[in-house]
C-alpha positions, 0 to 999 in steps of 0.5 A: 500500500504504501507504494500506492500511497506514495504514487497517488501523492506524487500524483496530487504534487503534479495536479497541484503544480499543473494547476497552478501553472495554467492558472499562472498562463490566465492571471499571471502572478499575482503576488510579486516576488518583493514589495516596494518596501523591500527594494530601494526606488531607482531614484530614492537609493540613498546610502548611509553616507548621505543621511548623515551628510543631510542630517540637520544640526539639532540630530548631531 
């Protein structure tokens, strides 16, 4: 049995990725890989050595 076992859960593992491959094809991803949050905007990249060269003089 557990040979059985073992087939048919591979068999639900290959539906569930065949599934979530064609929904894929219709919607696309839906959910991104990062948020805006997590990656700095192109323009708005600023380093460490930047905000203590614009730190105002009463957070010295």
């Amino acid at each position: 049995m557990s040979g059985e076992r073992a087939r048919s859960e591979a068999e639900r593992a290959a539906a569930q990725r065949a599934r979530k491959r064609r929904l894929a094809e219709i919607f696309g991803d839906v959910l991104p890989e990062t948020t805006s949050d997590d990656r700095p905007e192109p323009d708005q990249a600023r380093g460490e050595r930047w905000y203590r060269e614009n730190r105002p003089p009463h957070h010295g």
